[in-house]
C-alpha positions as CSV (number, residue, x, y, z in Angstrom):
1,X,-66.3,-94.0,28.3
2,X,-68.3,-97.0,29.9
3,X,-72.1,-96.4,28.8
4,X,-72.9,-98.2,31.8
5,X,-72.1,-100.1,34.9
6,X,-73.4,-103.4,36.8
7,X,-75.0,-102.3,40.5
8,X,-75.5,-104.8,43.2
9,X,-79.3,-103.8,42.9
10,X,-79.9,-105.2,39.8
11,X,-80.9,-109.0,39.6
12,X,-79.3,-111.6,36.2
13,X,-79.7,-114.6,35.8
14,X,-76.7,-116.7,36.6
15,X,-73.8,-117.3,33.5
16,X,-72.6,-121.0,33.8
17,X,-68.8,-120.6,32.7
18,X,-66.3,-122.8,32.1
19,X,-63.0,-122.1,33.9
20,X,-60.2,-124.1,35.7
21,X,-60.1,-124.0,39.5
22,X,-56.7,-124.7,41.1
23,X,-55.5,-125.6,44.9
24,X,-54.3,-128.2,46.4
25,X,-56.7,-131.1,46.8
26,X,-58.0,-130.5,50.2
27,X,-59.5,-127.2,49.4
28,X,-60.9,-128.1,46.1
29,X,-62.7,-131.0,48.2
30,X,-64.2,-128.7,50.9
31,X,-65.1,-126.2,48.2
32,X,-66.7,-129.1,45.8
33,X,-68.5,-130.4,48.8
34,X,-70.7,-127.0,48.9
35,X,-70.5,-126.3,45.6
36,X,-70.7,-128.9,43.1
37,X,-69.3,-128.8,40.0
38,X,-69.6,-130.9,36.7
39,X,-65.7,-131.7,36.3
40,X,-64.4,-131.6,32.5
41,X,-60.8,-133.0,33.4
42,X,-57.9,-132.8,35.6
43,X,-54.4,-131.9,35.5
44,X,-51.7,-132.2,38.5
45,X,-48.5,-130.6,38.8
46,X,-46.8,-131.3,42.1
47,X,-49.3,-131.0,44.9
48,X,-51.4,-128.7,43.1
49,X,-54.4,-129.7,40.9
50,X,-56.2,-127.9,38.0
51,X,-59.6,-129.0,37.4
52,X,-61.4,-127.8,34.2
53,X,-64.9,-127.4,35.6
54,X,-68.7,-126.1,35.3
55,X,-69.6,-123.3,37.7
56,X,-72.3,-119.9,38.2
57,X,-70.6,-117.2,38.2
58,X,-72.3,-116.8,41.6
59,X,-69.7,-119.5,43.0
60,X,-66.6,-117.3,42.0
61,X,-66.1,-115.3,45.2
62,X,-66.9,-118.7,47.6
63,X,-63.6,-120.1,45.2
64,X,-61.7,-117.3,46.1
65,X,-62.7,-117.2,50.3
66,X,-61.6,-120.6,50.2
67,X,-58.0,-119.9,48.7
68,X,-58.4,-121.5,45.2
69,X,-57.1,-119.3,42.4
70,X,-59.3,-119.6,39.1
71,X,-59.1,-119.0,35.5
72,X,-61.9,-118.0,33.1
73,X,-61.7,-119.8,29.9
74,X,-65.6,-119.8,28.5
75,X,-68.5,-118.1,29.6
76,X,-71.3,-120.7,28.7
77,X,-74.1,-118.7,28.7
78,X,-73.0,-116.1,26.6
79,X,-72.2,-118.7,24.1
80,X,-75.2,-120.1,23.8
81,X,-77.4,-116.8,24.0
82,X,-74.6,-115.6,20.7
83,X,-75.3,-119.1,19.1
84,X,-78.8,-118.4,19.0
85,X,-78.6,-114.7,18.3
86,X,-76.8,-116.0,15.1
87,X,-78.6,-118.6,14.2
88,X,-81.8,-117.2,13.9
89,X,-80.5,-114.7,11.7
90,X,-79.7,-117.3,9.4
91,X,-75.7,-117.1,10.0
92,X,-73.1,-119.6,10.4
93,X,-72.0,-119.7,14.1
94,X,-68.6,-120.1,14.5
95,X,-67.8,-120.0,18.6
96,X,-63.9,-119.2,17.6
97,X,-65.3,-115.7,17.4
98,X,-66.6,-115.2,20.9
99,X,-64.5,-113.3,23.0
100,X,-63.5,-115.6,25.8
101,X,-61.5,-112.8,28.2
102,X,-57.8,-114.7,28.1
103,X,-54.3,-114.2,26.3
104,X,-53.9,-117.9,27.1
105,X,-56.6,-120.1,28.5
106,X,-54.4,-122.6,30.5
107,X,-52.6,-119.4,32.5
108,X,-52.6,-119.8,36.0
109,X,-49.6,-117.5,37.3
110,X,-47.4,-115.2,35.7
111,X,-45.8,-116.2,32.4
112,X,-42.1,-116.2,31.9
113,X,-40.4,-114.1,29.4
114,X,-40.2,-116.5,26.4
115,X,-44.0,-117.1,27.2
116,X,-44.7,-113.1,27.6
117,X,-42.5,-113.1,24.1
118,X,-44.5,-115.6,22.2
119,X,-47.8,-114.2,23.5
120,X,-47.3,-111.3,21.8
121,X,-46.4,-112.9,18.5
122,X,-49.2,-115.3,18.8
123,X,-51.9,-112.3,19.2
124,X,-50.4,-110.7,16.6
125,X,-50.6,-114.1,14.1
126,X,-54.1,-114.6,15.5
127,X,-55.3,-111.2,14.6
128,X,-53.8,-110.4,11.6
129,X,-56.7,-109.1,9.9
130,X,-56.2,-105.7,12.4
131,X,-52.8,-105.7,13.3
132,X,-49.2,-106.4,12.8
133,X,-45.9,-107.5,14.6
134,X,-43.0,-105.1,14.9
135,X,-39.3,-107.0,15.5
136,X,-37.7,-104.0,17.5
137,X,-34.2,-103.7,16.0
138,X,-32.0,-103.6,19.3
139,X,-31.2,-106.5,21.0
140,X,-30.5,-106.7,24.9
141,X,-27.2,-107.2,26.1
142,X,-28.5,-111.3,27.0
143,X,-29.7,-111.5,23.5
144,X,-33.3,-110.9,23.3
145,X,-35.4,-109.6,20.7
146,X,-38.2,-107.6,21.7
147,X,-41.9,-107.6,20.1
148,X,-44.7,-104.8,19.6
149,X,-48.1,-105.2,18.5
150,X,-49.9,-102.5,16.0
151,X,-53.1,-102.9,15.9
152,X,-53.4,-100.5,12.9
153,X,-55.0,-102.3,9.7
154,X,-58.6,-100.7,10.1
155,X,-57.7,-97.5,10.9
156,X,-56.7,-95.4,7.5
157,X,-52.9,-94.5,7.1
158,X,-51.7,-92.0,9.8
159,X,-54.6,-92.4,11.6
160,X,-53.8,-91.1,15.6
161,X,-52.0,-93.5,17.4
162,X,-51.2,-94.4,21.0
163,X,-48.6,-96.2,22.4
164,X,-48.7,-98.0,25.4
165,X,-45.7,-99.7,27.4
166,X,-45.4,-102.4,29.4
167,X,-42.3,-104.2,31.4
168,X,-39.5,-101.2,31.6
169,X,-38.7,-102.5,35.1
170,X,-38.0,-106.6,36.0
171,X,-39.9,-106.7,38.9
172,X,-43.0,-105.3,37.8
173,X,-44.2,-108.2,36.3
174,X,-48.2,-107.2,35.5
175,X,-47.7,-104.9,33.0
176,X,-46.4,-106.9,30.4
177,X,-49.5,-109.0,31.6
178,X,-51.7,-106.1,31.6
179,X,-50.4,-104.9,28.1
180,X,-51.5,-108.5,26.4
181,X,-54.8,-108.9,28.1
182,X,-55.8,-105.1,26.8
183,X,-54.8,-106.5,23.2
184,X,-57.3,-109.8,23.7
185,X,-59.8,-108.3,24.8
186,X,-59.7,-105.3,22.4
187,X,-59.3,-107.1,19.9
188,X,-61.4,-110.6,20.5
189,X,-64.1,-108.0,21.2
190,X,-63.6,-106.3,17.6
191,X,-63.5,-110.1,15.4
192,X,-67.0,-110.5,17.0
193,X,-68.9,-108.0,15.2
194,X,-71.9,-107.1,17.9
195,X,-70.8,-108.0,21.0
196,X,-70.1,-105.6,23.7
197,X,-66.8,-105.5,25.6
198,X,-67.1,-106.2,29.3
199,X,-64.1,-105.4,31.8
200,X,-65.3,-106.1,35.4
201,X,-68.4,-103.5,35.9
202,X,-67.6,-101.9,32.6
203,X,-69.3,-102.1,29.6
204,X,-68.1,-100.3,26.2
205,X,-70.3,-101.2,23.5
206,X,-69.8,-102.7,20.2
207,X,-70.2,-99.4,18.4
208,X,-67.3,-98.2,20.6
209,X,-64.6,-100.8,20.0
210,X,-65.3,-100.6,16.2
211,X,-64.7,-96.9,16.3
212,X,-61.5,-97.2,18.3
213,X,-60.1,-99.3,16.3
214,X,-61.3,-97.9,13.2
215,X,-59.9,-94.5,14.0
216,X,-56.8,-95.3,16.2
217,X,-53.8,-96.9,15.4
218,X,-52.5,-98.7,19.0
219,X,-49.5,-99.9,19.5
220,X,-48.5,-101.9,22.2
221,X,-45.2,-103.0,23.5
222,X,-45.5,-105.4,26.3
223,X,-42.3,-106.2,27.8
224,X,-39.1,-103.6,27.0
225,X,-37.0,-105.2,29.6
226,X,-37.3,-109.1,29.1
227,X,-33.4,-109.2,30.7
228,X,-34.5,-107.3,34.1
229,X,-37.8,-109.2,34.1
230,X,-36.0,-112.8,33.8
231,X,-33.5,-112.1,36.4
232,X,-36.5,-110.5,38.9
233,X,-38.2,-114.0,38.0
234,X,-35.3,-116.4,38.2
235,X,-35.7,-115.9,42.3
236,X,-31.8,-114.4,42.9
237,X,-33.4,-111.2,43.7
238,X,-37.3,-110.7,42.6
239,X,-37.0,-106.5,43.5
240,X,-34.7,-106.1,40.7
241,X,-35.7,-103.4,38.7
242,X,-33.0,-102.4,35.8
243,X,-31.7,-104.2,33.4
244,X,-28.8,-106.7,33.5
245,X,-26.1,-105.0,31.1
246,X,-22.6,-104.9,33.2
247,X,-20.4,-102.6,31.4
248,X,-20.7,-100.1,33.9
249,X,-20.6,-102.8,36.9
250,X,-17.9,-102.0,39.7
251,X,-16.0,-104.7,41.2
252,X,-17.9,-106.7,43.9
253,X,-20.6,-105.1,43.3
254,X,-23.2,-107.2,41.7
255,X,-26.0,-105.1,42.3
256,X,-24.5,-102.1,40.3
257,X,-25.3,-104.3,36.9
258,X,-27.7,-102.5,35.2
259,X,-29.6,-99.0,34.1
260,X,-32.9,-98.2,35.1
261,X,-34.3,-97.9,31.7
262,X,-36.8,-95.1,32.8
263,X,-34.3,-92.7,34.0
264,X,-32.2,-93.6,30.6
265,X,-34.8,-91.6,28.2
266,X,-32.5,-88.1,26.7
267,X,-34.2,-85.8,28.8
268,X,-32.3,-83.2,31.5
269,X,-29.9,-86.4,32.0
270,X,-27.5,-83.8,33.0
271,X,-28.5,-84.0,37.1
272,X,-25.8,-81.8,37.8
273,X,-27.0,-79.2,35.6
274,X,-30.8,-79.3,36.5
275,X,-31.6,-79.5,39.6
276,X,-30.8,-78.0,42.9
277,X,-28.1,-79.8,44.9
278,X,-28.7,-82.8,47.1
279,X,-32.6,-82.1,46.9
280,X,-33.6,-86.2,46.9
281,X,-33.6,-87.3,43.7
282,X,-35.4,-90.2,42.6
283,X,-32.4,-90.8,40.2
284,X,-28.8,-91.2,40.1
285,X,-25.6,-90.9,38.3
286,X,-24.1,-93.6,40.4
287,X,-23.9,-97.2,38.7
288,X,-24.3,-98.4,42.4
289,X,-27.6,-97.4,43.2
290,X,-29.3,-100.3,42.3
291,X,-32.8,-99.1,41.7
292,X,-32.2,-95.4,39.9
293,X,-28.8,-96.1,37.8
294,X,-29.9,-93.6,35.0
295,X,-26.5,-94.8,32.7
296,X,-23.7,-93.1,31.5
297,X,-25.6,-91.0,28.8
298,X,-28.8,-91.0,27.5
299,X,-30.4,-94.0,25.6
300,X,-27.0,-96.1,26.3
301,X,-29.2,-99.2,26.5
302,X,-31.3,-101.0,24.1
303,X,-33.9,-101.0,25.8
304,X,-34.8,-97.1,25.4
305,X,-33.5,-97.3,22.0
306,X,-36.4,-99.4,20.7
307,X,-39.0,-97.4,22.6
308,X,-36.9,-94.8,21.0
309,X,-37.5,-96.5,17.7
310,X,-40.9,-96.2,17.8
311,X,-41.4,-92.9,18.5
312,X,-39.1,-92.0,15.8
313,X,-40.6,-94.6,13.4
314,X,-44.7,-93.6,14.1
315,X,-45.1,-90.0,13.4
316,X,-48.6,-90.4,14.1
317,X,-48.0,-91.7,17.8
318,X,-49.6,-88.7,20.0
319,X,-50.0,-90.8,23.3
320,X,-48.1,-92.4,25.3
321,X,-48.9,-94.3,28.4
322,X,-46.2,-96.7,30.4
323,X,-47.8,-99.4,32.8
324,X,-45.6,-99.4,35.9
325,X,-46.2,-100.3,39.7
326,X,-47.6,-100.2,42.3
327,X,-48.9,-97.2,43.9
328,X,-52.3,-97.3,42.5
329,X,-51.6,-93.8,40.8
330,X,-52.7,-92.1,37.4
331,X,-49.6,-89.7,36.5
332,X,-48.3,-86.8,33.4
333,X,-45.8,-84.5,33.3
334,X,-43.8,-82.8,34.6
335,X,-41.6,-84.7,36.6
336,X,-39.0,-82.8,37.0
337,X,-40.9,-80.2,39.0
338,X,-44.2,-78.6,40.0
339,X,-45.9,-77.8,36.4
340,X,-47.1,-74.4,36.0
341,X,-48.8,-72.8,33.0
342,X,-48.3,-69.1,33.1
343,X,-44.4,-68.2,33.2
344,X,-42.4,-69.0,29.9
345,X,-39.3,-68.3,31.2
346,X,-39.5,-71.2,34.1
347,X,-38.6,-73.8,31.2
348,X,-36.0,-76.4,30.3
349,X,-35.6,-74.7,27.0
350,X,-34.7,-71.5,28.5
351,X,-30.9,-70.6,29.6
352,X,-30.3,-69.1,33.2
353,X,-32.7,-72.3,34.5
354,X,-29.8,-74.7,35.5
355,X,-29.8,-75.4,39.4
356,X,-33.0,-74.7,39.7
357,X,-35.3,-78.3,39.8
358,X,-36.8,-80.3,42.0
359,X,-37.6,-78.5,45.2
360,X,-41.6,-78.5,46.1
361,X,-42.6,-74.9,46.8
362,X,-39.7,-72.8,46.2
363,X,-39.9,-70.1,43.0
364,X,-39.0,-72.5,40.4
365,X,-41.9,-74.6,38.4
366,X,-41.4,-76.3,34.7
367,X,-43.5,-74.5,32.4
368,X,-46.6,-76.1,30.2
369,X,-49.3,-74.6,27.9
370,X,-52.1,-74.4,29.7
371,X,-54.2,-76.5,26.8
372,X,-51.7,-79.4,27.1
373,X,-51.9,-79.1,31.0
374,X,-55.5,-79.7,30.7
375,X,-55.8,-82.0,28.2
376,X,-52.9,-83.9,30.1
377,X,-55.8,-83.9,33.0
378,X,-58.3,-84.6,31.1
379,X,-57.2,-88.1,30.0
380,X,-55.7,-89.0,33.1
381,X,-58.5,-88.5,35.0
382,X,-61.0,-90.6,32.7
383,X,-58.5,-93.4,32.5
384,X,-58.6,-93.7,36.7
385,X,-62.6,-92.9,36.1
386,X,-62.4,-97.0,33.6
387,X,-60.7,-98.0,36.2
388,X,-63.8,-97.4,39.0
389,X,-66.2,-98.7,36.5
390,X,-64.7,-102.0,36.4
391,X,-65.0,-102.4,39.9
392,X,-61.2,-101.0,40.8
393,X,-59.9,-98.5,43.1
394,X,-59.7,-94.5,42.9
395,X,-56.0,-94.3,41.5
396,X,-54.6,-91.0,43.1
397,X,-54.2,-88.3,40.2
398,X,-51.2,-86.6,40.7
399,X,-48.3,-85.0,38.3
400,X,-44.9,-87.0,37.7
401,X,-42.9,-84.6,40.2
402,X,-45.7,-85.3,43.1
403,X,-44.6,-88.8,43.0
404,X,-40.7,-88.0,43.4
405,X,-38.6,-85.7,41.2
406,X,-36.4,-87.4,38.2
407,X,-35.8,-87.0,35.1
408,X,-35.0,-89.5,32.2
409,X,-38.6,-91.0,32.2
410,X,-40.5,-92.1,29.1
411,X,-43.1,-89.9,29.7
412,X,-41.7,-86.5,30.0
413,X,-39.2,-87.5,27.3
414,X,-42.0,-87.9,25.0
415,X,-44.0,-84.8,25.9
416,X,-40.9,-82.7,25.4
417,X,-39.6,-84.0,22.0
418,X,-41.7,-81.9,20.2
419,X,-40.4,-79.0,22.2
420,X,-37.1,-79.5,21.6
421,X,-37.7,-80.0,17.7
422,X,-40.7,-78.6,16.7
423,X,-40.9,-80.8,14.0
424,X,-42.0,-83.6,15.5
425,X,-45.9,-84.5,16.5
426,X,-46.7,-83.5,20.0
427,X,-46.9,-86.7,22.3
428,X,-48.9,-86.5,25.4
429,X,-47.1,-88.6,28.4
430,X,-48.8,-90.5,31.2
431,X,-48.0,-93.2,33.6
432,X,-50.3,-95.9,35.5
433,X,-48.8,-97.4,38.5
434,X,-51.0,-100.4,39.1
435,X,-51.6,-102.2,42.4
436,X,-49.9,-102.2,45.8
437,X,-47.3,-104.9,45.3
438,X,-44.9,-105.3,42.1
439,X,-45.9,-108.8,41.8
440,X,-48.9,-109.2,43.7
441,X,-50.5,-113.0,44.1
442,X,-51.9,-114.1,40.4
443,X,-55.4,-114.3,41.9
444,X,-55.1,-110.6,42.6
445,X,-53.2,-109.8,39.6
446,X,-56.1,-111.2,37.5
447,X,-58.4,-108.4,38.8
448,X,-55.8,-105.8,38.3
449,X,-55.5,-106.7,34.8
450,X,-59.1,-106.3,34.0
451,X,-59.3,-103.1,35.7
452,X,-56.4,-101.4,34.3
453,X,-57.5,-102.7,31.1
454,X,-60.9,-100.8,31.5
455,X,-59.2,-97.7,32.0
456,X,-56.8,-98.2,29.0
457,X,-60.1,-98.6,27.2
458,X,-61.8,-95.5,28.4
459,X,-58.5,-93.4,27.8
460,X,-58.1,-94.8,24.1
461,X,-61.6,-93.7,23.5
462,X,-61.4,-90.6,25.2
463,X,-58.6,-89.8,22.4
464,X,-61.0,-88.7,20.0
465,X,-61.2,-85.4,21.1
466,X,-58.8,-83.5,19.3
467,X,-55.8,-82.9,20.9
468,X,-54.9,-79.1,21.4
C-alpha cells in the first residue's frame, strides 16, 4: 500500500521539469506572458503548436486553467538530485535509468491501434531483462495480431501471477492506455534500483516495487479488441463497443456486426436457461443489439480465445482484473446475481437452479465461500483506496450484479473455472471502470491513467497475502 501521501500542508521546493505544452498559439502566448518559459523547440501540426519547454511544477495547473494540454517528459530536478546521489557514491550515472513517467514521450492524445500495438512490443524489447512478449495465437477477423506483456523474469518459476486486461470494448479507449502506462512506470521504477515510484499523491517505495516484481509474475494485455477500438477511432461511430466480425450480421443492419467480447466468455451463456424471464439483462442473444451481442456460443470470437489462451496457458495466474469504463466503480463477482455465502444449494453448479437469476431481492442469490467473498473485498477495496492516494476519486465498491445482471464476463468466467474443474488454480475476478466518459479529453485521461495505475499498484502488492 502507499507508505505515504503528499498533503497541501507540507512545503517542497519547486521540481523544474521538462515537458511539452500544446494549444493553439494564442493561449500558449497569454500563458507564456505570465509564466515564462525557457523554450527547447517547437513543432506545429495544423493550428496547434507543441513546444518542448522548462517549467515549476507549480505552473502545471495555470497550463491547464488556460486550456493547454501538457506532457511530462523529464523531471529536472529529480535528475540532477539522482546524478548526484550517484556520483558521490562513486557510480556511473547513466540518466536512461531514471524513470521519466511516459510510455512515449512525444504522446499528446490517444494512440491508434498500430501505435497501442507497437507500444507494447517496444516496452517489452526495452525491458527485457524483467519481462517478455507473448504473440496471442488468434487473429481478429480484420487481421490483427494481438500482444501481452509478462513481466515475469525476476520472479522464480510459477511464482503468483496477475493478469490484467485492457481494450475488450472499442470505445473505451484508456485502458489500453492505462494498461501500458502501469507497465512504464512499474517497470522504469524497478531498472532504477533506489528510487521510489510516485503516482500522483502516492508513493510506494523502492523496497516495494522490487518485491512485486520479485515475487509476482504480471501479465498484461493491453488492447484485446484492436478491431472494435479502430472502428470506435476511425470517427463512423466512436460508441462502438464490440468487435467488427460480421458473420452473424443481418441484412441492413450494420450495427448488428459484432460480439461484445465480455458477454462472449463460457459462462451461463445459456440466458434462456439462467435467469428469470424478461428481468433486464445487460446482455443479449440478439445479433442486433449493438452494445450486448453476447455471440452465438461461447468464446466464438478471437478475441476471448486469446484471453482464453492465457488463462489456460499460466496456471499460476490467480488474479484477474479487466480495465473497462466509465463509472468510476471498483467491481467482483457475482454478476449474475446478489452473492451470498451461506446456502450451497443457491449455485450455478447445482441442478433445479435454472430460471432463477437476476432479480434483486427475490429468494435466489449465487453462492460464494465466504473466504473468497472476503478476500474478493479485500482487494477491491485497497485497489479504490491507490486510487485516493494518488489524488483520484472514491470508486463506488459494488459486486458485478449491482452494476446490471449478465453473464459472459471475464471476471466471473475466471472465478468460476475452477469451480467447474477443480483442477484448475482458483482465479480471483475484478473489474475497474475508470472515469466518467469512455474517451474522456487526453488532458483528463492523463490523470486517470496515473490514478488507476496507483491503484493497480496497491492491489498487486496487496497480493501477497495468501489467497484463501
Amino acid at each position: 500500500m502507499p507508505v505515504r501521501t503528499s498533503s497541501a500542508r507540507q512545503k517542497k521546493a519547486p521540481h523544474y521539469l521538462l515537458l511539452r505544452l500544446v494549444g493553439d498559439e494564442g493561449r500558449l502566448r497569454r500563458f507564456l506572458s505570465r509564466y515564462p518559459a525557457e523554450i527547447q523547440g517547437v513543432s506545429q501540426k495544423g493550428e496547434t503548436f507543441s513546444l518542448r519547454v522548462i517549467l515549476p511544477d507549480s505552473a502545471l495547473e495555470a497550463a491547464r486553467a488556460a486550456g493547454l494540454q501538457y506532457v511530462f517528459d523529464t523531471d529536472l530536478t529529480k535528475l540532477g538530485e539522482e546524478q548526484v546521489k550517484q556520483v558521490g557514491a562513486g557510480n556511473v550515472f547513466d540518466p536512461a535509468l531514471l524513470s521519466l513517467g511516459l510510455t512515449l514521450p512525444t504522446q499528446v492524445d490517444y494512440l491508434d491501434c498500430p501505435a497501442v500495438a507497437q507500444a507494447t512490443i517496444d516496452l517489452a524489447t526495452a525491458y527485457g531483462a524483467c519481462c517478455d512478449l507473448i504473440v496471442l495465437p488468434n487473429q481478429t477477423v480484420e487481421g490483427a495480431t494481438c500482444h501481452a506483456i509478462s513481466i515475469s523474469k525476476m520472479a522464480p518459476a510459477g511464482a503468483p501471477a496477475i493478469l490484467i486486461l485492457g481494450g475488450i470494448h472499442g470505445r473505451e479507449w484508456g485502458s489500453c492506455e492505462i494498461a501500458l502506462h502501469f507497465v512504464e512506470r512499474l517497470l522504469s521504477t524497478y531498472q532504477a534500483p533506489g528510487n521510489d515510484l510516485v503516482l500522483g499523491n502516492a508513493t510506494f517505495t523502492a523496497a516495494q516495487v522490487k518485491t512485486l516484481v520479485e515475487t509476482r509474475q504480471i501479465i498484461v494485455f493491453p488492447m484485446v479488441n484492436p478491431d472494435g477500438r479502430a472502428y470506435s477511432q476511425g470517427g463512423m461511430d466512436p460508441a462502438w463497443r464490440k468487435n467488427r466480425n460480421p458473420a452473424q450480421q443481418r441484412a441492413g443492419d450494420p450495427r448488428s456486426i459484432g460480439v461484445d467480447i465480455n458477454r462472449n466468455f463460457d459462462f451461463l451463456f445459456k440466458l434462456a436457461d439462467a435467469f428469470v424471464p424478461n428481468c433486464g439483462l445487460m446482455v443479449s442473444a440478439d445479433p442486433s443489439d449493438h452494445e450486448t451481442y453476447q455471440g452465438p456460443e461461447p468464446f466464438s470470437e478471437a478475441e476471448a480465445k486469446n484471453v482464453e489462451y492465457l488463462l489456460d496457458t499460466n496456471a499460476s495466474i490467480n488474479w484477474l482484473v479487466d480495465l473497462h469504463s466509465s463509472s468510476q466503480t471498483v467491481m467482483c463477482p457475482w454478476t449474475v446475481d446478489q452473492t451470498q455465502t451461506t446456502v450451497p444449494q443457491q449455485s450455478f453448479l447445482q441442478p433445479g437452479t435454472n430460471q432463477t437469476r437476476g432479480v434483486a431481492g427475490d429468494a435466489y442469490a449465487e453462492f460464494m465461500r465466504k473466504q473468497d467473498f472476503d478476500e474478493h473485498v479485500r482487494l477491491r477495496d485497497i485497489l479504490a483506496s491507490g486510487i485516493v492516494a494518488a489524488g483520484g476519486p472514491q470508486y463506488a465498491l459494488k459486486t458485478g450484479f449491482d452494476f446490471g445482471a449478465c453473464s459472459g464476463t471475464s471476471h466471473d468466467y475466471a472465478y468460476a473455472r475452477h469451480l467447474i474443474s477443480p483442477d484448475l488454480p482458483k482465479v480471483l475476478g475484478f473489474v475497474v471502470e475508470w472515469g466518467t466518459l469512455p474517451y474522456p479529453d487526453w488532458v483528463d485521461m492523463q490523470k486517470i491513467l496515473v490514478e488507476v495505475s496507483a491503484g493497480l499498484v496497491n492491489f498487486s502488492i496487496a497480493t501477497q497475502h495468501p489467497l484463501p
